[in-house]
Backbone bond lengths (Angstrom), bond angles and torsions (degrees), N, CA, C in turn:
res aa  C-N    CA-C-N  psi(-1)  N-CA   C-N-CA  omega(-1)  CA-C   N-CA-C  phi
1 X - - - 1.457 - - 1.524 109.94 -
2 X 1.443 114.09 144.23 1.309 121.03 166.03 1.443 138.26 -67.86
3 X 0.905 136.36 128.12 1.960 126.65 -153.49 1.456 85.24 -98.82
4 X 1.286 106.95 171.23 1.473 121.77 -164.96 1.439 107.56 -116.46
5 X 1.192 125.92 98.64 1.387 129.74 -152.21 1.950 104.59 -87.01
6 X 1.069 122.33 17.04 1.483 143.13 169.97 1.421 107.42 -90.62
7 X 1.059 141.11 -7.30 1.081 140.18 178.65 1.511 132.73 -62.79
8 X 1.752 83.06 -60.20 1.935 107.08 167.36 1.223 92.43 -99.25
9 X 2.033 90.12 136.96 1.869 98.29 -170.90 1.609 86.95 -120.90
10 X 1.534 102.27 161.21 1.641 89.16 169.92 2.044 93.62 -87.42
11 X 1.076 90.22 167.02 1.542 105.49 173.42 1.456 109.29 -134.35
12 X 1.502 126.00 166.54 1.396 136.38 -174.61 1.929 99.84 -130.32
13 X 1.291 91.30 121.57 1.553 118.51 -179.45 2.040 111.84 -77.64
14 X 1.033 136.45 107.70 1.496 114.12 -171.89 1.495 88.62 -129.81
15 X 1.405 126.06 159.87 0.947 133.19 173.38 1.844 136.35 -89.51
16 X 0.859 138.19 138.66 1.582 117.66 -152.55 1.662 93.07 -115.39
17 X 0.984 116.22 1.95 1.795 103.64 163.36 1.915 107.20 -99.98
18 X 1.042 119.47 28.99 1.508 112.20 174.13 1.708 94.69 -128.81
19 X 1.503 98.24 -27.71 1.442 89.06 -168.83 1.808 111.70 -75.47
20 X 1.447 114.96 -3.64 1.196 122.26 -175.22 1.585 95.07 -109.43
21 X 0.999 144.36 -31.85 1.256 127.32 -151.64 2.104 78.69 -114.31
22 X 1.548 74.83 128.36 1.823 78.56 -168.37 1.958 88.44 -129.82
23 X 0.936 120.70 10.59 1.539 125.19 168.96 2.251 93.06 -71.42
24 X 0.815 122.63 -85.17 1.277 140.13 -175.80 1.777 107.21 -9.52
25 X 1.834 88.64 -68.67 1.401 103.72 -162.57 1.533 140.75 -7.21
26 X 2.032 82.04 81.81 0.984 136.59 156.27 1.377 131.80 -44.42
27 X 1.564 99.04 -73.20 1.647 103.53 177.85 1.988 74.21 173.42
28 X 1.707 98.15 -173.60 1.433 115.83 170.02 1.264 118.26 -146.40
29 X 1.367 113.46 104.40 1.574 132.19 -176.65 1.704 114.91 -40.29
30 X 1.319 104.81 95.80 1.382 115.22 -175.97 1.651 99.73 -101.40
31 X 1.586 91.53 136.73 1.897 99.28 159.21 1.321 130.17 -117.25
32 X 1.243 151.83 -177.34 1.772 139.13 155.53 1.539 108.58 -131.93
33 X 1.440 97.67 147.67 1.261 93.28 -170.76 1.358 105.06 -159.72
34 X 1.457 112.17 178.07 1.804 86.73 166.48 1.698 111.96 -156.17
35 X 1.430 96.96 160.25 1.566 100.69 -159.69 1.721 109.87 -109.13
36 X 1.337 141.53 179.85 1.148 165.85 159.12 1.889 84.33 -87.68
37 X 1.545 104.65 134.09 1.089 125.11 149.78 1.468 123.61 -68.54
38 X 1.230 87.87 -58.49 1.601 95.95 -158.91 1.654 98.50 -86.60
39 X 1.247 147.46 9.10 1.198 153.56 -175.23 1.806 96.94 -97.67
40 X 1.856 103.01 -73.61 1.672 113.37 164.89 1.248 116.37 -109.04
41 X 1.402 105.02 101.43 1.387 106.25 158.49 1.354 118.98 -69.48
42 X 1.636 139.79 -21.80 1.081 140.31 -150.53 1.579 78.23 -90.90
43 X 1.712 97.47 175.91 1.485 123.31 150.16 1.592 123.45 -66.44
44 X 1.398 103.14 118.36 1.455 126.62 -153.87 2.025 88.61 -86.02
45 X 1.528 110.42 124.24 1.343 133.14 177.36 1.370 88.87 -108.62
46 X 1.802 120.36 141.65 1.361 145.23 169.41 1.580 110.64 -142.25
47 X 1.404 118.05 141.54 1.517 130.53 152.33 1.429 99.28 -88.75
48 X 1.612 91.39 123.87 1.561 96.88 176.18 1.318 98.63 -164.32
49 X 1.762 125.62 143.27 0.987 145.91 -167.78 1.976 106.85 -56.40
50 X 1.458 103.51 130.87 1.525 101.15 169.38 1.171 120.06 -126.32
51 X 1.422 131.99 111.87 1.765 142.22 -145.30 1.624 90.08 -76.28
52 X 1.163 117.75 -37.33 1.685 116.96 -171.21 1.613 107.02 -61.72
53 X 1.865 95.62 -58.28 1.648 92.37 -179.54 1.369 106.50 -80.30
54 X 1.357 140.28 -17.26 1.538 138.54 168.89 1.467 105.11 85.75
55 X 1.446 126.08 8.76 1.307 117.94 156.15 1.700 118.51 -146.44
56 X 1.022 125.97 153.12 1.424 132.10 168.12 1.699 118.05 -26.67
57 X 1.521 104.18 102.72 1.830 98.63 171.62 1.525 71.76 -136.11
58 X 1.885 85.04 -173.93 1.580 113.27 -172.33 1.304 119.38 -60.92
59 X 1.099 133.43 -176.08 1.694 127.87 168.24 1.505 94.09 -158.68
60 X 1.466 110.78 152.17 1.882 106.83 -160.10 1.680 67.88 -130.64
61 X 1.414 101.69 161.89 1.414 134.53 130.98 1.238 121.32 -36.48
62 X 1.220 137.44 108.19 1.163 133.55 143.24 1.693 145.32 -87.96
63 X 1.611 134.54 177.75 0.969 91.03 -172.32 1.661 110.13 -111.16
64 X 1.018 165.43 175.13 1.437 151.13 -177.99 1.464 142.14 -98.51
């Protein structure tokens, strides 16, 4: 049988301390990555490094 290649989506990682602090505007630490649907359906939260803010905050799902 054929697997259903819709399953794993890519997703886009953005960071939520650049998107609030709008004094800087810098840029906004984007990542890619990719998820199981059917594992997370929710909106996928990550700690992941941000070169703008220069240390580890969250990064949300966004949508594209």
């Amino acid at each position: 049988m054929a697997k259903n290649k819709d399953i794993r989506v890519t997703i886009t990682l953005e960071c939520i301390n650049c998107i609030r602090n709008e004094k800087k505007k810098l840029g906004v630490s984007r990542y890619t990555t990719q998820k199981n649907r059917r594992n997370t359906p929710i909106r996928l939260e990550l700690k992941k490094f941000c070169s703008y803010c220069n240390k580890h905050t969250i990064h949300k799902e966004i949508k594209k």
